[in-house]
C-alpha positions in Angstrom: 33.9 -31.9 -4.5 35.8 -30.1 -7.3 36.5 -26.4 -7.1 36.2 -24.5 -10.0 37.4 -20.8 -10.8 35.8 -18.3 -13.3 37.6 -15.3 -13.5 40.0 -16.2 -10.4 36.7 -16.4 -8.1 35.8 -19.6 -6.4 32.6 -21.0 -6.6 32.6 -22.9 -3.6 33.5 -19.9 -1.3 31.8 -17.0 -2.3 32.4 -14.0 -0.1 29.5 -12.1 1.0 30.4 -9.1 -1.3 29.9 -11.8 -4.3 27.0 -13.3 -3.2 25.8 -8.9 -3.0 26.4 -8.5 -6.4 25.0 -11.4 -7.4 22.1 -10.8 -5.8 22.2 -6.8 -7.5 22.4 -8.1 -10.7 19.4 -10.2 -10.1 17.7 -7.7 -9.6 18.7 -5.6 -12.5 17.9 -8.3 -15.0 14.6 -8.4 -13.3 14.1 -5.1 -13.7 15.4 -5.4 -17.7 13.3 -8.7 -18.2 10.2 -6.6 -17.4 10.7 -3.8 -18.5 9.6 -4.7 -22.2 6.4 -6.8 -21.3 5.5 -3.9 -18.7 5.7 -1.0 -21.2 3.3 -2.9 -23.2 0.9 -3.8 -19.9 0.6 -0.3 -18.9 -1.5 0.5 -22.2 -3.7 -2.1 -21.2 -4.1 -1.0 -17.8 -2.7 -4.4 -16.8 0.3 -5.5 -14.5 2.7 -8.4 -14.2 0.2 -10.8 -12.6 -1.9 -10.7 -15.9 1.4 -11.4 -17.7 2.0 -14.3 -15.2 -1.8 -15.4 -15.9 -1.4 -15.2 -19.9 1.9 -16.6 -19.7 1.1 -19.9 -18.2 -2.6 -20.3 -19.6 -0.6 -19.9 -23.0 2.1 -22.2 -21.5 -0.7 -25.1 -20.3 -4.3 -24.4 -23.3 -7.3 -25.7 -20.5 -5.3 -25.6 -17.5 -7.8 -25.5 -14.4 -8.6 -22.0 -12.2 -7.1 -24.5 -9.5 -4.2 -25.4 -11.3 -3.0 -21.8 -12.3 -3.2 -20.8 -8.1 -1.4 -23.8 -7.5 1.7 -22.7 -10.5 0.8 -18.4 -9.2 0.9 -18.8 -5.5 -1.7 -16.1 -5.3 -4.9 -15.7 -3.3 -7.9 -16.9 -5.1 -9.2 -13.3 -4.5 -5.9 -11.9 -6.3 -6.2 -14.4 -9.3 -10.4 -14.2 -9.9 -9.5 -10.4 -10.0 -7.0 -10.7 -13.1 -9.0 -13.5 -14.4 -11.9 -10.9 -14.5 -10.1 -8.2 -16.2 -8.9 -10.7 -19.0 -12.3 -12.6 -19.6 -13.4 -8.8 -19.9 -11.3 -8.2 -22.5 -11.7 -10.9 -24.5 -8.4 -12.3 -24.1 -9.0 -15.6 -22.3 -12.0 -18.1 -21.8 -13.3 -20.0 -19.8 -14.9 -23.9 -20.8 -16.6 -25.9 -18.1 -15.2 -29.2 -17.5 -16.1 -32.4 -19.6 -15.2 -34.6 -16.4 -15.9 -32.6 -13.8 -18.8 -29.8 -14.6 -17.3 -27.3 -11.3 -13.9 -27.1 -13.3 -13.4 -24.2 -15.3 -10.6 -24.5 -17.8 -8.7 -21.7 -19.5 -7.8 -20.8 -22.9 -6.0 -18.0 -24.4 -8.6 -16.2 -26.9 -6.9 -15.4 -30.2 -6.2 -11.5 -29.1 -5.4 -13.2 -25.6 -2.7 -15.2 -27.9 -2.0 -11.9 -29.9 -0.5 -10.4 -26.6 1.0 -13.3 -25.3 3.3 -13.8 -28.1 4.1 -9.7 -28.1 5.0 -10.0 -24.2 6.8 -13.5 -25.2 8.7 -12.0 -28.1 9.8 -9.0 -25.9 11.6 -11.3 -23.5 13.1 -13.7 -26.3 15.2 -11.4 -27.7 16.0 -10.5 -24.6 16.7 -13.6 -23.6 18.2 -15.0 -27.0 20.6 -11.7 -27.0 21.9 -12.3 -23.5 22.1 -16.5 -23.9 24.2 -15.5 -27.0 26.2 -13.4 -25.2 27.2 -15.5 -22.3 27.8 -18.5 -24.4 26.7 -22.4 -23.9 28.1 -23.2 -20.9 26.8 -20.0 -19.0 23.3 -20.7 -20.5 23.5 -24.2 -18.9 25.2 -22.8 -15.3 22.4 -19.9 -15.1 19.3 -22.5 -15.4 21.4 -24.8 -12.6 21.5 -21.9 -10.3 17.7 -20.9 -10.9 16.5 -24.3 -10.6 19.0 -24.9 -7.3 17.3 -21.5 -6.2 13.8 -22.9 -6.7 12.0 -24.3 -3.3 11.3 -27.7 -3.9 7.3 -27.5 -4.4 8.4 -25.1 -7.0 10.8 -27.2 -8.9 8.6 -29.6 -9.2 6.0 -27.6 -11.0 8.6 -26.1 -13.0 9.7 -29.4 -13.6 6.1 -30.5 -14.5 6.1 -27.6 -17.1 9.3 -28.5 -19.1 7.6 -32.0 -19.3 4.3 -30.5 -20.5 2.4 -32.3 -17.8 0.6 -29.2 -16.1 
């Protein structure tokens, strides 16, 4: 195994104090890769699992009620409660299944669309701005630690999505 320094810190022997502020400035860039999409929620009376719900619906046009637990890792209680509020308000419907008549699949409506791509472009720019910032390299190391952070069952959905299979 190679070591490799970045600022005279090694990556193979990260003190604890390193691995702390890593794990601070996770949670700041959380806290700034929400902050956008929420301020936008809250006039809608709607939190992040709706954004999670909109997001991948958007993500995966007919994905099952099944499918979207399986990528949320919610209760079905939890998700038919967002799913509710959204059918409610026009932004997503539901299509009963040509194969199987118990599936219901999901599709963004076009306002359901319109809000996706304002959350969406929120977190772009966010996203674009900081990916510019940190240059190629860093772009490519931060998805490697994500992914590495990922339990596997996860990875493998998220692997699923950059494929478009789900």
């Amino acid at each position: 195994m190679v070591e490799t320094n970045t600022g005279g810190e090694s990556l193979l022997f990260l003190t604890d104090e390193q691995l702390r502020k890593g794990i601070e400035a996770m949670f700041f860039a959380y806290r700034g890769f929400t902050a956008d999409p929420d301020r936008i929620l809250e006039t809608m009376d709607y939190g992040r699992a709706h954004h999670r719900a909109v997001h991948f619906i958007h993500r995966s046009p007919g994905t099952t009620v099944g499918n979207l637990l399986a990528i949320l890792g919610v209760t079905k209680q939890s998700l038919n409660r967002v799913l509710r509020a959204l059918f409610d308000d026009g932004l997503v419907e539901a299509r009963v299944g040509k194969k199987d008549k118990r599936e219901r699949h999901l599709y963004l409506t076009e306002k359901g669309r319109a809000l996706e791509r304002a959350l969406s472009d929120a977190q772009r720019a966010r996203m674009r701005a900081a990916y510019r910032a940190a240059g190629p390299q860093a772009v490519q190391g931060f998805r490697a630690v994500l992914e590495a952070m990922m339990d596997p069952e996860m990875r493998r959905q998220y692997q699923s999505l950059k494929e478009g299979s789900v």
